[in-house]
N, C-alpha and C positions, 0 to 999 in steps of 0.2 A: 089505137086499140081496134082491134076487130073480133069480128064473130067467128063462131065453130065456122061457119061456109064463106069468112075470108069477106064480108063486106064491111068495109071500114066505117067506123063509130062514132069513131073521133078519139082527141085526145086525151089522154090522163096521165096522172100524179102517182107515182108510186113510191113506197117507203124501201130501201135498198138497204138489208142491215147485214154485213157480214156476222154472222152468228161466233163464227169461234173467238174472234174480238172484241163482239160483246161479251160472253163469259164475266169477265171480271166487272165490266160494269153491272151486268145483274147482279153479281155475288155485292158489291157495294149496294147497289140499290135495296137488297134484302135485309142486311147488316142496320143501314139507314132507317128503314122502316120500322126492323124488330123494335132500334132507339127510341124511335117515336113513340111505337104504340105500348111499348112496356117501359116507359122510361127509367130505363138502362140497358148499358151498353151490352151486347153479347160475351162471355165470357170466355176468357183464354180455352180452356177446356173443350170448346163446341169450336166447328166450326160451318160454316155456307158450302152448298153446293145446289148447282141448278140442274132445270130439266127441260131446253126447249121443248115445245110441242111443235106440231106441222097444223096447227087450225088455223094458223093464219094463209095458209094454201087451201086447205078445203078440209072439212069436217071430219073425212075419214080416219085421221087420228082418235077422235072420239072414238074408236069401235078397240082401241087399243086395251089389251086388259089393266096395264099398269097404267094408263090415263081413267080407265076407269073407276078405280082403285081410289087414286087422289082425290078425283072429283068427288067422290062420295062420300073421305073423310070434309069435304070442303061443303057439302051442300045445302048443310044451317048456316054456315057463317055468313056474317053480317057483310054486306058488297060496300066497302068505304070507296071515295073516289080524288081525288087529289090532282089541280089545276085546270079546272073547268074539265074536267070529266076525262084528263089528259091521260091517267093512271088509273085502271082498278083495281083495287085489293080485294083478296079473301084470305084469310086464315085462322088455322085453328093451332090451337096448344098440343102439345101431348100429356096424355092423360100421368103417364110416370116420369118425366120428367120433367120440371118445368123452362128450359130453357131450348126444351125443343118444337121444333114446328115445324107447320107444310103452310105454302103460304103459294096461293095463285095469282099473279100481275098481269093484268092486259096493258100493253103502250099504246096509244092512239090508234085503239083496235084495230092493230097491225102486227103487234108482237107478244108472244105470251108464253109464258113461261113457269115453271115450277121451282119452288126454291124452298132450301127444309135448311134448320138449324137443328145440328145433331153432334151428339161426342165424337171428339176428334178419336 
């Protein structure tokens, strides 16, 4: 690793996720989660879809209006955390219907992403 003026650091560990291969694996991990926390399974009817973000590059995604947007529906919700702090959750219900949601995941605050269960 080096600095902006190119003097070297030393070295580091970086997390390498091809994002359009994980796709599915988030859409699984959202589906998993919904199981958990509302135990029961998501219904034929609805289905996942995600929304990486870029914060795990740098923050300026935050200034997006449609990250704004989420985050705001997300900002009471309770931060659950899942394999020594390996996952974090936030999500909230929809108010009309109940099998839908917006649900925010950090992976080893490296990866983060938006995930909603909504009618197909």
């Amino acid at each position: 690793m080096q600095s902006p003026g190119g003097v070297f650091l030393g070295d580091t560990h970086g997390l390498q996720i091809n994002l359009k291969r994980f796709g599915a694996t988030a859409e699984r991990i959202v589906k998993g989660l919904y199981s958990e926390f509302f135990e029961t399974r998501l219904p034929e009817t609805h289905a996942v879809s995600v929304f990486f973000t870029e914060l795990q590059k740098d923050s300026s995604a935050i200034d997006r209006t449609e990250v704004k947007e989420l985050l705001g529906f997300l900002k009471n919700a309770q931060l659950h955390r899942r394999g020594d702090d390996v996952i974090q959750i936030r999500f909230v219900n929809a108010d009309e219907d109940e099998y839908s949601s917006v649900w925010f995941i950090r992976i080893v605050e490296a990866v983060s992403f938006f995930g909603f269960t909504l009618p197909k």
